[in-house]
Residue frames relative to the residue before (quaternion, step in Angstrom):
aa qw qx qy qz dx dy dz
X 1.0000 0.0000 0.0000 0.0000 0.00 0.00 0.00
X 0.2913 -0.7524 0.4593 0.3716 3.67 -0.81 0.85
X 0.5540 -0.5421 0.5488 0.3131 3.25 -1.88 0.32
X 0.8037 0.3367 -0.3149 0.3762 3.78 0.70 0.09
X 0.3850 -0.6274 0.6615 0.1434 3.17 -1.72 0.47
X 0.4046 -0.6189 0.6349 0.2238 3.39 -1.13 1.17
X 0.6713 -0.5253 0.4927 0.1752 3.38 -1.31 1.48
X 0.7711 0.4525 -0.1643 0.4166 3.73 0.32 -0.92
X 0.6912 0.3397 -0.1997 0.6058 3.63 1.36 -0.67
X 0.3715 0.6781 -0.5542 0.3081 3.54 1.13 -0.02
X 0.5514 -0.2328 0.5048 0.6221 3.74 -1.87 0.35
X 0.3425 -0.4743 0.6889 0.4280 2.46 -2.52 0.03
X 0.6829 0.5276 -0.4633 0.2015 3.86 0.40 0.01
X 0.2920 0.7550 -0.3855 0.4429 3.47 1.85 1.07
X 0.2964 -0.7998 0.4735 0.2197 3.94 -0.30 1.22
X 0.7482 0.4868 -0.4158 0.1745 3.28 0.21 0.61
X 0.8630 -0.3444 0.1623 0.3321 3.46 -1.15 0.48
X 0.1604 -0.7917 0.5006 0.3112 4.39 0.06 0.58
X 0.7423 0.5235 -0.1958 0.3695 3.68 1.05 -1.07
X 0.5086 0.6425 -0.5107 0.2603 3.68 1.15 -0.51
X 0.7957 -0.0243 0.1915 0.5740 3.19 0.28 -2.15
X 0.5688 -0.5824 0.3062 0.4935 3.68 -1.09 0.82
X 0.8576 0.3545 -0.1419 0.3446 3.72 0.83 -1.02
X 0.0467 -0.7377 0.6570 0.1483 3.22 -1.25 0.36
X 0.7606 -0.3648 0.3803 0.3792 3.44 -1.89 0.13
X 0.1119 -0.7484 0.5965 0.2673 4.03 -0.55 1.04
X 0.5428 -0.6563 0.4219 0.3109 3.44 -1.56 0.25
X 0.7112 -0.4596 0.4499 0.2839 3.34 -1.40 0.84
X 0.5804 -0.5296 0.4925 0.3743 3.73 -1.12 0.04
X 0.3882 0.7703 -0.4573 0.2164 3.84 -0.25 0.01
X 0.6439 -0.3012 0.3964 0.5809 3.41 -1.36 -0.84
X 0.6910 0.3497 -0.5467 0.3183 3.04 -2.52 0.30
X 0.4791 -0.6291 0.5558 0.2564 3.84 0.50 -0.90
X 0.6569 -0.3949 0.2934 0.5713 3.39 -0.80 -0.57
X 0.6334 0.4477 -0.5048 0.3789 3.47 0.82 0.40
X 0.4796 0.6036 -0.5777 0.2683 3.68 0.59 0.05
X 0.3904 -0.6951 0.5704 0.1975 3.50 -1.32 0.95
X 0.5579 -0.6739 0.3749 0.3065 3.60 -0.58 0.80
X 0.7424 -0.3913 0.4508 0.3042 3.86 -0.85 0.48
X 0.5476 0.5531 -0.1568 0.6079 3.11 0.29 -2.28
X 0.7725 0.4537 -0.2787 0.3459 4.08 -1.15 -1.08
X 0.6348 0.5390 -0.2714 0.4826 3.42 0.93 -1.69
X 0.6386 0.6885 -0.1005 0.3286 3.31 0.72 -1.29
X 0.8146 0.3063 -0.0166 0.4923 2.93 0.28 -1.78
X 0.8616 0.3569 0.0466 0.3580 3.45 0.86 -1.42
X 0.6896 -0.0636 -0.2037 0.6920 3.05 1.34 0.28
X 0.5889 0.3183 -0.6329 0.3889 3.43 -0.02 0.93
X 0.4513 -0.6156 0.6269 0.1560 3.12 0.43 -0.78
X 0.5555 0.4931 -0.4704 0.4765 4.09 1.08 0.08
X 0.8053 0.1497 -0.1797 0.5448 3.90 0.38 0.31
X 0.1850 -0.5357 0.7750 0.2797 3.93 -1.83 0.59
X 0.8226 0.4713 -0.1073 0.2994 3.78 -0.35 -0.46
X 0.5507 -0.5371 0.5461 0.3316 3.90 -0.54 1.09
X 0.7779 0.4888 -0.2607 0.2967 3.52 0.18 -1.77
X 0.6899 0.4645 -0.1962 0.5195 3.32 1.81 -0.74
X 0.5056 0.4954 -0.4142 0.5722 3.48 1.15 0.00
X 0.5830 0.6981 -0.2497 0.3322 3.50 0.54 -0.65
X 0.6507 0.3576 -0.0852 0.6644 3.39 1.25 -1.58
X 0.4965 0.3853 -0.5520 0.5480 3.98 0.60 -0.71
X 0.8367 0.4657 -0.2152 0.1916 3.59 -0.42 -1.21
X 0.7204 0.4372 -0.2994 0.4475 3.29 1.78 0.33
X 0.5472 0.5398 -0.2939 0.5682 2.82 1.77 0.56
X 0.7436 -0.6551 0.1234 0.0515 3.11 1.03 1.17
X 0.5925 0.6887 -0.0495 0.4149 2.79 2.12 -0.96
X 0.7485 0.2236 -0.0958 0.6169 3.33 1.69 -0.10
X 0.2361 -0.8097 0.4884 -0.2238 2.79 -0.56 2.08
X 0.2013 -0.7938 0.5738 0.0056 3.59 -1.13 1.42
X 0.7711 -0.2067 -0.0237 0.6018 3.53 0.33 1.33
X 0.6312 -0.5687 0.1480 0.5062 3.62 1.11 1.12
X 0.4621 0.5639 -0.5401 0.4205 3.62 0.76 0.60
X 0.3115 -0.8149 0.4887 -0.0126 3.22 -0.79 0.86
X 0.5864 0.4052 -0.2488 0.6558 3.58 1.35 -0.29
X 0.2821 0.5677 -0.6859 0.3572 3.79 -0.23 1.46
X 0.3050 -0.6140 0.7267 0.0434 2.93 -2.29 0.61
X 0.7681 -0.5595 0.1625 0.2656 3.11 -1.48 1.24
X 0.7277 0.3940 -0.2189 0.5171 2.84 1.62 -1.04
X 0.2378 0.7474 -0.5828 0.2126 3.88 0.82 0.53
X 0.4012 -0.5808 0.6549 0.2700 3.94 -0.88 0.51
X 0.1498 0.6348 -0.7580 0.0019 3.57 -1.36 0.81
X 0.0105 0.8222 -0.5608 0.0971 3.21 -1.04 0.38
X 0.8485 -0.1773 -0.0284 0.4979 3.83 -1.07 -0.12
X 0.7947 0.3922 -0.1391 0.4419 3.88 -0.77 0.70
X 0.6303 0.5656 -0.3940 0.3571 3.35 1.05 -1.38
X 0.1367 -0.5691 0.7772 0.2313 4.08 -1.58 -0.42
X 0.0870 -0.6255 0.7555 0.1743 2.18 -1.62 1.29
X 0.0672 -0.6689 0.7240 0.1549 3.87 -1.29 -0.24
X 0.3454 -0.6067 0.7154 -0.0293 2.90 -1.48 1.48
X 0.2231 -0.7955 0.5239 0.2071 4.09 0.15 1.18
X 0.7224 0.5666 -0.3102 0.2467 3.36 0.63 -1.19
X 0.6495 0.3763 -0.1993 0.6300 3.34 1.69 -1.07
X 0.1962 -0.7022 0.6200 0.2898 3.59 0.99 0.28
X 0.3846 0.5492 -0.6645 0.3300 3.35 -0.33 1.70
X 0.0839 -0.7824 0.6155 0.0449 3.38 -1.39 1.17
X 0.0413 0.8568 -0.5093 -0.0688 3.40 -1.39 0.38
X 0.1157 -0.7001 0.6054 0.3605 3.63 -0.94 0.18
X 0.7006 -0.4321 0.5391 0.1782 3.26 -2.14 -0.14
X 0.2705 0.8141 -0.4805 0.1821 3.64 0.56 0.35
X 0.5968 -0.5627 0.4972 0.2828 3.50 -0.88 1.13
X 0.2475 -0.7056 0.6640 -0.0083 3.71 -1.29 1.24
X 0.7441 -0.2719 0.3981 0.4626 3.49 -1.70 0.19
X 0.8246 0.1313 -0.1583 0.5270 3.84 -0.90 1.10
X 0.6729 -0.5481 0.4007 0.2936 3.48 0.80 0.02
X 0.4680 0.6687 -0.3469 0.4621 3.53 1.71 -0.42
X 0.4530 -0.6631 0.5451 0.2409 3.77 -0.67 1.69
X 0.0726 0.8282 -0.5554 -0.0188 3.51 -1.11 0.83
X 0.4929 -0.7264 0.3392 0.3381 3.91 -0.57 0.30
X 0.1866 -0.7871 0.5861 0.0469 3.46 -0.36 1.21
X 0.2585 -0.6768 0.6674 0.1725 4.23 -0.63 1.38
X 0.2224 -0.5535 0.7949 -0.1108 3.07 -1.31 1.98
X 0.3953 -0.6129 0.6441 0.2306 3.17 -2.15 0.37
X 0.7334 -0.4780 0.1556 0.4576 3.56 -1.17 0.39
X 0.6864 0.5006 -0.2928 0.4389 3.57 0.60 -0.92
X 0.6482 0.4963 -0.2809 0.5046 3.69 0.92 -0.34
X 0.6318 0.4191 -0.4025 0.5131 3.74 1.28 0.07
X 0.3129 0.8856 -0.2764 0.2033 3.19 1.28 -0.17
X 0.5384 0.2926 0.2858 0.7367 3.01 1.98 -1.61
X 0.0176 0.6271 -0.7765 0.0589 3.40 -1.90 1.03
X 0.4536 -0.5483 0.6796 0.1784 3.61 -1.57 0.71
X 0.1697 0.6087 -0.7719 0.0695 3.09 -1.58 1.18
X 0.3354 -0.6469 0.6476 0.2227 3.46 -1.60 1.50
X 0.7158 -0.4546 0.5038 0.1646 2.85 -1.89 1.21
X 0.0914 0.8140 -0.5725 0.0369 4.36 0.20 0.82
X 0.8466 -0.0635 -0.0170 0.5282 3.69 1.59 -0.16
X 0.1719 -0.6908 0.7022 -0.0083 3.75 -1.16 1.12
X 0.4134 0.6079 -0.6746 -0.0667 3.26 -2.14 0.49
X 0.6246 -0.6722 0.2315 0.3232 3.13 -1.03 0.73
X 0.3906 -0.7015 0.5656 0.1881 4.45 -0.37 0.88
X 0.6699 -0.5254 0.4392 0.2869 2.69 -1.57 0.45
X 0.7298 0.4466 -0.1795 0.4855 3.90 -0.73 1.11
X 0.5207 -0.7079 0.3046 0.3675 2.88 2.12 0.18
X 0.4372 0.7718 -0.3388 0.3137 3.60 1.02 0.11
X 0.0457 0.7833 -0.5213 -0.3356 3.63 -0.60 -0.73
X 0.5359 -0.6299 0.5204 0.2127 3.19 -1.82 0.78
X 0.0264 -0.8081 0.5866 0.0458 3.99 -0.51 0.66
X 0.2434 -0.7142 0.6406 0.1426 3.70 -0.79 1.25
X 0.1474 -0.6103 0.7420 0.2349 3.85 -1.08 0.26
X 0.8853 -0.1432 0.3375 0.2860 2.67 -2.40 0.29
X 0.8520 0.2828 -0.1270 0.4219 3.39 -0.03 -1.55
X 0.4422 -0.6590 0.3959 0.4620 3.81 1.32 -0.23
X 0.2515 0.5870 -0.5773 0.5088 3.41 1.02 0.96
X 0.0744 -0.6647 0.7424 -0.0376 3.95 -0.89 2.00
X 0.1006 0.6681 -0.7373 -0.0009 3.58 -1.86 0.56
X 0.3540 -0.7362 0.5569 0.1500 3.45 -1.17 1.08
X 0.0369 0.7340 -0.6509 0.1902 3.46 -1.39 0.76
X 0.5110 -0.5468 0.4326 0.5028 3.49 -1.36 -0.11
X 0.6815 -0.4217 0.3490 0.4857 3.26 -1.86 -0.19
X 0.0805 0.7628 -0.6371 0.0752 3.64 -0.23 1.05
X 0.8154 0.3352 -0.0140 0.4718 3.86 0.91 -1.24
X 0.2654 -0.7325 0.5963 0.1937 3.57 -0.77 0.86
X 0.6252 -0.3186 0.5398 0.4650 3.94 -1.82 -0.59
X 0.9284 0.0964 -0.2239 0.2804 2.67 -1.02 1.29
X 0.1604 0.7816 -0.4112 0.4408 2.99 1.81 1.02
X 0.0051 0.7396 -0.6306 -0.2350 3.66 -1.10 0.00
X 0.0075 0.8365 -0.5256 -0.1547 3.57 -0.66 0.50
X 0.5359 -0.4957 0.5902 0.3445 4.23 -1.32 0.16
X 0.0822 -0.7080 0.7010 -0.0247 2.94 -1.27 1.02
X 0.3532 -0.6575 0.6072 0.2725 3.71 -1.25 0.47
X 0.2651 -0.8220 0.4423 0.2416 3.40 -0.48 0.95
X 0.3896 0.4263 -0.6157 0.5361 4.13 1.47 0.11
X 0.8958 0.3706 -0.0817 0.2312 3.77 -0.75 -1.82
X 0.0708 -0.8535 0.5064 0.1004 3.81 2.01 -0.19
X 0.1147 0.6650 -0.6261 0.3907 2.86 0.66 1.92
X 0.2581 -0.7163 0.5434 0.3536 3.14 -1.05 0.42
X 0.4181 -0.8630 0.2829 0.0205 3.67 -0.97 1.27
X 0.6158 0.2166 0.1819 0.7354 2.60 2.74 -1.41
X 0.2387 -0.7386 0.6295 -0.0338 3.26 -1.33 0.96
X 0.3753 0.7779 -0.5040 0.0066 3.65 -0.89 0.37
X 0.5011 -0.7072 0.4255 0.2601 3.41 0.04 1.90
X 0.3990 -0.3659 0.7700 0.3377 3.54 -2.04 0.38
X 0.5554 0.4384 -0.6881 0.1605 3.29 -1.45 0.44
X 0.8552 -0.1680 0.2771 0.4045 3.18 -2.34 -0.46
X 0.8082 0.4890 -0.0167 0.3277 3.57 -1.10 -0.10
X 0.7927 0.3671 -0.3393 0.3489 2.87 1.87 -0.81
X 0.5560 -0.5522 0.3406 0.5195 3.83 -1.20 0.11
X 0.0082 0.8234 -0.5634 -0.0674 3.44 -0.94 0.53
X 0.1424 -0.7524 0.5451 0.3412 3.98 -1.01 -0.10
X 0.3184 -0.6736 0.5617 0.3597 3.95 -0.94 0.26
X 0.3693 -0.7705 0.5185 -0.0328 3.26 -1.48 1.20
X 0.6721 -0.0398 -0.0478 0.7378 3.33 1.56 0.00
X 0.5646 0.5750 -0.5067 0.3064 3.06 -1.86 0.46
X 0.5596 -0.5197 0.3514 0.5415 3.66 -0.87 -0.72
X 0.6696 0.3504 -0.3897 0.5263 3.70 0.54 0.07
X 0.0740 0.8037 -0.5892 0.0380 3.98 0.55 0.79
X 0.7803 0.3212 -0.0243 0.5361 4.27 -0.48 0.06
X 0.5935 0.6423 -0.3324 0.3531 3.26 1.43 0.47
X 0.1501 -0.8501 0.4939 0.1046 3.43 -0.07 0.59
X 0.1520 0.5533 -0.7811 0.2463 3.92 -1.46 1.15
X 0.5448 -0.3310 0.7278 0.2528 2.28 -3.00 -0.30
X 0.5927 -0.4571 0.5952 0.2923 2.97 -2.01 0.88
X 0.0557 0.7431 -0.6650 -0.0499 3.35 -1.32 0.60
X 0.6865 -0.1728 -0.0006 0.7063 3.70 0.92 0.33
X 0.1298 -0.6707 0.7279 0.0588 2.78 -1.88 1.41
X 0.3052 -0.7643 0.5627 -0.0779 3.40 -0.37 1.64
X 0.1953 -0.8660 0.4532 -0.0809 3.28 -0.20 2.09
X 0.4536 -0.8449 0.2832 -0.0136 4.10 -0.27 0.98
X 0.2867 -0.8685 0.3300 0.2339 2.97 1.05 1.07
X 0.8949 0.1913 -0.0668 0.3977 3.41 -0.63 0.58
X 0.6907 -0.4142 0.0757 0.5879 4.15 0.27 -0.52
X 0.5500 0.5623 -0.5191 0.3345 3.32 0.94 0.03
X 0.6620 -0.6423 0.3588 0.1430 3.13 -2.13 0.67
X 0.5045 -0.7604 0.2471 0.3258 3.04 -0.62 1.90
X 0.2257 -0.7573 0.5048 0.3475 3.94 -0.31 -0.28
X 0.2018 -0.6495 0.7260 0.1024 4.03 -1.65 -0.27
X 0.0883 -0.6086 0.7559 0.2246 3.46 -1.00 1.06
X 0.3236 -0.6381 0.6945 0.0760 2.88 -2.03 0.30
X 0.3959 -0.7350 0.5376 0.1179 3.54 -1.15 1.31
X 0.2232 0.7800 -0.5631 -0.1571 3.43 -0.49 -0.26
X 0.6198 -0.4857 0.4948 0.3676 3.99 -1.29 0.99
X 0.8622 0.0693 -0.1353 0.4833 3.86 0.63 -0.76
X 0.6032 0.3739 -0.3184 0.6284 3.80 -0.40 0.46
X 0.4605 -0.6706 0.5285 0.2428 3.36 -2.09 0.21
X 0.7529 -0.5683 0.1519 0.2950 3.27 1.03 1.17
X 0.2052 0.8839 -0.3643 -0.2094 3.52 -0.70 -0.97
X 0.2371 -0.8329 0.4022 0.2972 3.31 -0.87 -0.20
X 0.1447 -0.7784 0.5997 -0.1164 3.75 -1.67 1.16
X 0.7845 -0.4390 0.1948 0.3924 3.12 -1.18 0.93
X 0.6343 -0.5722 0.3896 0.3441 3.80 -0.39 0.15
X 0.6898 0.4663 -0.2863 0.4742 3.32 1.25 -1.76
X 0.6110 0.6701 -0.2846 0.3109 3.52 1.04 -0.67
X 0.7400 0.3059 -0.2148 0.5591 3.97 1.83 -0.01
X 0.0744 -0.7658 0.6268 0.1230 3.17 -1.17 0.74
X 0.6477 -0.5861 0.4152 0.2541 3.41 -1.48 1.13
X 0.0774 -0.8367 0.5421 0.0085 3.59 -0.30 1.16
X 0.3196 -0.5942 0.6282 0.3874 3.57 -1.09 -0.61
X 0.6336 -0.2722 0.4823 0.5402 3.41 -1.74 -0.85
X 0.6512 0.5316 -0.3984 0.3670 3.67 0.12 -1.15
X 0.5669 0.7010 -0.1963 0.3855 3.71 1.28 -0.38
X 0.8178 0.4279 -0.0139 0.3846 2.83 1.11 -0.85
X 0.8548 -0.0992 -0.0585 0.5060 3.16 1.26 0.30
X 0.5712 -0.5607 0.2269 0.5548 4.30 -0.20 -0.18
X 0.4878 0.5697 -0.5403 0.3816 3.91 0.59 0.21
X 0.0393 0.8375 -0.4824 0.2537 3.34 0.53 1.05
């Protein structure tokens, strides 16, 4: 099977360039789906801390760069919406957070805010023992009682993957859109407009600046402030 991905069929919510070179690094099985953006990419291409797989490689066996506090990843690992990384040595931290078009970009967090990553609630059912199963965003499942609906987002601790935070789908709440035409936007819910039958429910969105809009439902996740930029 090949290790690359033609530049032009990449996601579009992959940062990297369609016109330079035909190929780019393909991603690894893992979380995000086919939208997770390889390791390798982060690296090379928009940090800038390696030119060379062979040199990601050695950064990456020294332990020092971490993808939601797991330390034992490969270049090709898929990160993608939500994840932190933190680079320890350069005491640098980031999260993944959806950009203008939907294109995954790096948002500088401070230490105590990598601490923890948001995942929205994309599936629930109930297990054997009376529990319930809960799928996130990234296909990361944990079990618990019935505390969280679809389309929740909750805070994990990435040492103790406790959950840490809660933040209902409903009216009112802050949210950012992650695909669609209003990708990297940020508002409040102001009506979540439900669809008889299989069509997609929808959600207008308010926003203090701009005249707002509205987009499919599946297309926002419930954020806080702390979300939204590095004043964490």
């Amino acid at each position: 099977m090949s290790n690359h991905q033609k530049r032009l069929s990449a996601p579009d919510s992959w940062p990297v360039e369609r016109k330079e070179e035909t190929f780019t690094v393909k991603a690894d099985a893992g979380p995000h789906g086919e939208t997770g953006v390889p390791l390798l990419i982060v690296l090379r291409d928009v940090l800038g801390y390696v030119d060379s797989r062979k040199e990601a490689r050695y950064a990456l066996e020294g332990g020092s760069v971490l993808v939601n506090g797991d330390g034992n990843v490969a270049a090709d690992r898929p990160v993608g919406m939500f994840d932190i990384l933190a680079f320890t040595e350069r005491a640098e931290y980031y999260r993944v957070f959806p950009s203008e078009g939907g294109r995954l970009s790096l948002t500088p967090i401070d230490e105590d805010a990598a601490s923890s990553r948001l995942g929205k609630v994309v599936g629930k059912r109930q297990v054997s023992g009376g529990q319930f199963q809960y799928t996130l965003h990234d296909g990361t499942t944990l079990h618990g009682d019935d505390e969280y609906d679809g389309s929740d987002s909750i805070v994990i601790d990435n040492e103790t993957k406790d959950v840490v935070a809660h933040f209902p789908y409903e009216e009112g709440a802050l949210v950012t859109a992650v695909d669609g035409a209003h990708a990297g936007e940020i508002g409040e819910i102001e009506t979540i407009r439900v669809t008889p039958g299989s069509g997609d429910n929808a959600v207008v969105v308010a926003q203090d600046e701009g005249d707002g809009f509205e987009t499919i439902a599946d297309y926002v996740v419930v954020i806080d402030e702390n979300f939204t930029g590095g004043d964490d």
